[in-house]
VEXPAZA-537736 format. One line per 2 residues: number of its first residue (from 1); their letters; for each residue x, y, z negated of C-alpha. Coordinates in steps of 0.25 Angstrom, whole numbers, plus 5000, padded with zeros to 4 digits. Layout:
N
NUM	a	X,Y,Z ~ ...
//
This chain:
288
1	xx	4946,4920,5001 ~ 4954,4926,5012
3	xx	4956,4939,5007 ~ 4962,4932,4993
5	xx	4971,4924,5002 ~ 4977,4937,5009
7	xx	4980,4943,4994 ~ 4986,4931,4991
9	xx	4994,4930,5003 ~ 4996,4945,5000
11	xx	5004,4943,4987 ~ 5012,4932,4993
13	xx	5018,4942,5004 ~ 5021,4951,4994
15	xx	5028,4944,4984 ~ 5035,4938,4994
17	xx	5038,4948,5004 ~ 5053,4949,5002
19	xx	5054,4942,5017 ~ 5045,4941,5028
21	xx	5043,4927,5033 ~ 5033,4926,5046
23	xx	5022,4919,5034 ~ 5022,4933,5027
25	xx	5020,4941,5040 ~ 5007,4930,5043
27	xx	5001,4934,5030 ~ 5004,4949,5033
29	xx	4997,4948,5045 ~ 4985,4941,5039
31	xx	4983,4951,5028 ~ 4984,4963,5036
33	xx	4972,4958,5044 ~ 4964,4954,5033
35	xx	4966,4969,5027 ~ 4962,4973,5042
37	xx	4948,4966,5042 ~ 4944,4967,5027
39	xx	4947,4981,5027 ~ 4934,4990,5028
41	xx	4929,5000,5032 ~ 4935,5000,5047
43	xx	4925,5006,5057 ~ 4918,4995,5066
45	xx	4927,4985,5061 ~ 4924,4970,5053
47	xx	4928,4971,5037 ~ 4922,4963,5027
49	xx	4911,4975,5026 ~ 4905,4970,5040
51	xx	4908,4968,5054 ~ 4909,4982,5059
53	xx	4906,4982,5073 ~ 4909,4967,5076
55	xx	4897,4956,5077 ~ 4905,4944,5079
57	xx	4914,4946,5068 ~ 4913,4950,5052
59	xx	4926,4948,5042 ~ 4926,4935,5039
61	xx	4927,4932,5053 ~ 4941,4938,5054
63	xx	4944,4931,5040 ~ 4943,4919,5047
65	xx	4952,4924,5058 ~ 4962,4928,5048
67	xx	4962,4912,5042 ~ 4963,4908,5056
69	xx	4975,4917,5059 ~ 4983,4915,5045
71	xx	4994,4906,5052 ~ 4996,4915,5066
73	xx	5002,4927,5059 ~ 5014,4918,5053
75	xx	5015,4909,5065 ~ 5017,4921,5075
77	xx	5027,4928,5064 ~ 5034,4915,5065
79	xx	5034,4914,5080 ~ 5041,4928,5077
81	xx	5053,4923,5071 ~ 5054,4918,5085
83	xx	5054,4929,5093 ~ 5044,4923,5101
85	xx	5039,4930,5115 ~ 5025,4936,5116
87	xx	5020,4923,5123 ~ 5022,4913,5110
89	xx	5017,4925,5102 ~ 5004,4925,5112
91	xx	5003,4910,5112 ~ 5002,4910,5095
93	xx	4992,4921,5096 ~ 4983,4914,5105
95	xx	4983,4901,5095 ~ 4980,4912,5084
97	xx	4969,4918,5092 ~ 4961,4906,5094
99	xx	4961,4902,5081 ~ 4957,4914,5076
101	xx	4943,4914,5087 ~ 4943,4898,5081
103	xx	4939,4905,5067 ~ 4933,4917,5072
105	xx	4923,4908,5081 ~ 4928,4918,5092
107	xx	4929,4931,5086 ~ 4941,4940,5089
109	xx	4945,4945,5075 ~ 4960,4945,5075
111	xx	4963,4944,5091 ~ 4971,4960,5090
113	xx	4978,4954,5076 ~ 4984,4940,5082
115	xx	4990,4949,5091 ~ 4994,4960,5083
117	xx	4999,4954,5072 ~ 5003,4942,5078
119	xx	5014,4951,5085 ~ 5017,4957,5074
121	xx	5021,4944,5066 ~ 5029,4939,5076
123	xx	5036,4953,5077 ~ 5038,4952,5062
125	xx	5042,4938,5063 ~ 5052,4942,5074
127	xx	5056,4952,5064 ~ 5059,4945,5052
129	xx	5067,4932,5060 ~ 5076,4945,5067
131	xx	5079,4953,5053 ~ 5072,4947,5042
133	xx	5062,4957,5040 ~ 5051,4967,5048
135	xx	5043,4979,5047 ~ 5032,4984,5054
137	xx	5039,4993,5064 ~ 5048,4981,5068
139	xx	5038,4972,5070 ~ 5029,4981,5078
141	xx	5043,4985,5086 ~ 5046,4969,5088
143	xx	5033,4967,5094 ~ 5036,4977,5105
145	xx	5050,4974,5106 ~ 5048,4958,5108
147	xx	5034,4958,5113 ~ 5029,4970,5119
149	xx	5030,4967,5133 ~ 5025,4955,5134
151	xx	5012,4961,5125 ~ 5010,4970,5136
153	xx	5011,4961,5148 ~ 5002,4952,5144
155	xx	4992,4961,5139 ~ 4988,4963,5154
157	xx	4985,4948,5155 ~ 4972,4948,5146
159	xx	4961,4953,5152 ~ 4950,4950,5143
161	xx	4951,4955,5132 ~ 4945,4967,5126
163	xx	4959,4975,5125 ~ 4962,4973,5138
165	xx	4948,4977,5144 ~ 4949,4988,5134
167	xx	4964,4992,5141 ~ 4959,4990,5155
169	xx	4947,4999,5153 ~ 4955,5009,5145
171	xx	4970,5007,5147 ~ 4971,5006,5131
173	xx	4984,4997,5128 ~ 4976,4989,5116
175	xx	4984,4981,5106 ~ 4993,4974,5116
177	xx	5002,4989,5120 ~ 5000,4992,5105
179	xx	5007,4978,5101 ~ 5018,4980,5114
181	xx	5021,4994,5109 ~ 5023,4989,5094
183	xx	5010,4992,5086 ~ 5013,5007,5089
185	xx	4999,5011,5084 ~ 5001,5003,5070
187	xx	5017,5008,5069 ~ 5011,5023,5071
189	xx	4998,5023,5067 ~ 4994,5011,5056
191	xx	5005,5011,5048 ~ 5007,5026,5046
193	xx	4994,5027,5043 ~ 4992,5014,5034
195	xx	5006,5020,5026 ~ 5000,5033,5023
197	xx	4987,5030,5019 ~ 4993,5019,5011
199	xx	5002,5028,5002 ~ 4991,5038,5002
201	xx	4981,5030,4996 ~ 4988,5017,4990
203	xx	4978,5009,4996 ~ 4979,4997,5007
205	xx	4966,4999,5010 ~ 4965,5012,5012
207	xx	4976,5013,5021 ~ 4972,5003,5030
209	xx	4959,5010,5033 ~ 4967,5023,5034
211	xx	4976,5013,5045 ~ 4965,5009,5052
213	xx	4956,5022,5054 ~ 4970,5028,5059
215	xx	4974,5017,5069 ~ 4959,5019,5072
217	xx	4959,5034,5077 ~ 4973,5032,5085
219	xx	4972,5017,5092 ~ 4965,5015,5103
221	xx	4958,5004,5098 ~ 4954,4994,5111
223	xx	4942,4989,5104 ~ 4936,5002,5102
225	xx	4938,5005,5115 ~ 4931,4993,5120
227	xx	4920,4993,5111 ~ 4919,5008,5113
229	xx	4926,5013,5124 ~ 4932,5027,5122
231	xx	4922,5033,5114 ~ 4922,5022,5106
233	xx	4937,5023,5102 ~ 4937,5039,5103
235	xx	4925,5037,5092 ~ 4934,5027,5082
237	xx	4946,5037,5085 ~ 4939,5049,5081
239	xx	4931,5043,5069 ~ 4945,5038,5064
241	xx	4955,5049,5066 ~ 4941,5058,5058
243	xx	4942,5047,5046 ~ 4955,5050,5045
245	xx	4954,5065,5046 ~ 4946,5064,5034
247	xx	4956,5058,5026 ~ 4954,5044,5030
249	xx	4955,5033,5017 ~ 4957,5045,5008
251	xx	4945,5052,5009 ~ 4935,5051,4999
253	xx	4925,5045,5008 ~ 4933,5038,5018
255	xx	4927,5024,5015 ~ 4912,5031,5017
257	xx	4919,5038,5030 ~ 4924,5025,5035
259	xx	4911,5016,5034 ~ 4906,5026,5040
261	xx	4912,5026,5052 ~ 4911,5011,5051
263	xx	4897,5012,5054 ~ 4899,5021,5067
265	xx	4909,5010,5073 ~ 4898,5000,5070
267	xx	4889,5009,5076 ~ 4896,5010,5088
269	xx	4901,4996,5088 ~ 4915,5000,5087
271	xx	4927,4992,5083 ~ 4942,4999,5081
273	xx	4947,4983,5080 ~ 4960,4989,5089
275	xx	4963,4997,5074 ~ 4960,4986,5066
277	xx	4969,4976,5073 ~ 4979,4989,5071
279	xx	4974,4991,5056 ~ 4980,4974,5055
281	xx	4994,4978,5061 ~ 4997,4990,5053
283	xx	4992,4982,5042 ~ 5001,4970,5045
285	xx	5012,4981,5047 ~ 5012,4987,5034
287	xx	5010,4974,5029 ~ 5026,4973,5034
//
């Protein structure tokens, strides 16, 4: 039902995508991270195949999430048009949070994606009330502009969090410096890589599995490193940049390849969730 909704929706922004309007970026949003979690196979992470190496959570729990999240992405696009500062934008994504653990029963799904791409709506918000239209440089370039400092300040008020235990133990910056800096990984990594495998192989799917293992071997991803410390993010690095070194998506075997290696992040009880949420971005992006 969900899925037939975002293909429905999917039509509607097309045919209609000679302007912008903060309603459009909402459903871009919500479709990049329905493409994120149903795509498969993702090392160690929830698809509708399984649940990776996650117990508490299986992929209708993130649909849920995505219904309970469907009005933030246009509100906080909205709130754009505003120029709002970093607090109101806080204060929207703290309403969208809980209701998300409302329909989650708790469960974290989309935490790193009310933050990501709540900025990122706002950004495009702010970009389409200023000029009327946006792309995903200028958005990525307006969330550092208007908001990065504040991002960065405040990060060192949360405390509990798994990214901040994660940055105290390692000094990894986490999605907050990423966001501050303007999505540099997504800019320089993601979307080259989404671009190239998409022209190559004429396939969506393809080139968002492409995305994801090349976001995988360069970030580094805070919930690798607190499920597995340094080995454990060394071991997801090196088993993607060797995925890639094979051909990645264009190999012959690559699907055998990647559920293989699906079963060793299981093993090991790894989870590249950092990529993913950056998998959602690029997606959102490209989407632009």
């Amino acid at each position: 039902m969900f899925a037939e909704l975002i293909e429905a929706e999917r039509d509607f922004a097309v045919a209609s995508c000679s302007t912008l309007t903060p309603e459009k970026i909402g459903r871009l949003a919500i479709q990049a991270l329905y493409r994120e979690v149903a795509l498969a196979p993702k090392p160690g992470l929830v698809s509708p195949m399984d649940s990776g190496s996650h117990t508490d959570m299986d992929f209708s729990t993130f649909v849920r999430s995505l219904q309970a999240l469907r009005s933030y992405f246009p509100d906080i696009s909205h709130l754009g048009t505003q120029t709002p500062t970093y607090a109101q934008l806080q204060s929207c994504g703290v309403s969208a949070e809980q209701r998300m653990l409302l329909a989650t029963n708790g469960i974290n799904t989309h935490r790193g994606a009310i933050f990501n791409l709540g900025l990122l709506c706002a950004a495009a918000g702010v970009e389409i009330a200023r000029t009327g239209s946006c792309s995903a440089e200028s958005v990525c370039q307006c969330v550092a502009n208007l908001w990065g400092p504040a991002i960065l300040a405040t990060a060192t008020t949360i405390n509990n969090s798994h990214g901040a235990v994660v940055q105290r133990r390692y000094g990894s910056g986490g999605a907050r410096a990423e966001a501050a800096a303007g999505f540099p990984s997504a800019i320089r990594i993601g979307l080259p890589a989404y671009r190239t495998a998409l022209a190559r192989t004429q396939s969506t799917q393809l080139a968002a599995v492409q995305c994801f293992f090349s976001l995988m071997a360069e970030l580094e991803d805070t919930n690798l490193l607190w499920r597995g410390g340094r080995q454990g993010l060394a071991f997801a690095r090196d088993t993607a940049t060797g995925f890639l070194a094979r051909d990645g998506v264009c190999a012959p075997d690559w699907q055998n390849q990647a559920q293989a290696l699906h079963a060793e992040f299981v093993a090991r009880r790894l989870s590249p969730g950092g990529s993913a949420d950056m998998l959602g971005v690029v997606l959102f992006l490209g989407a632009l």
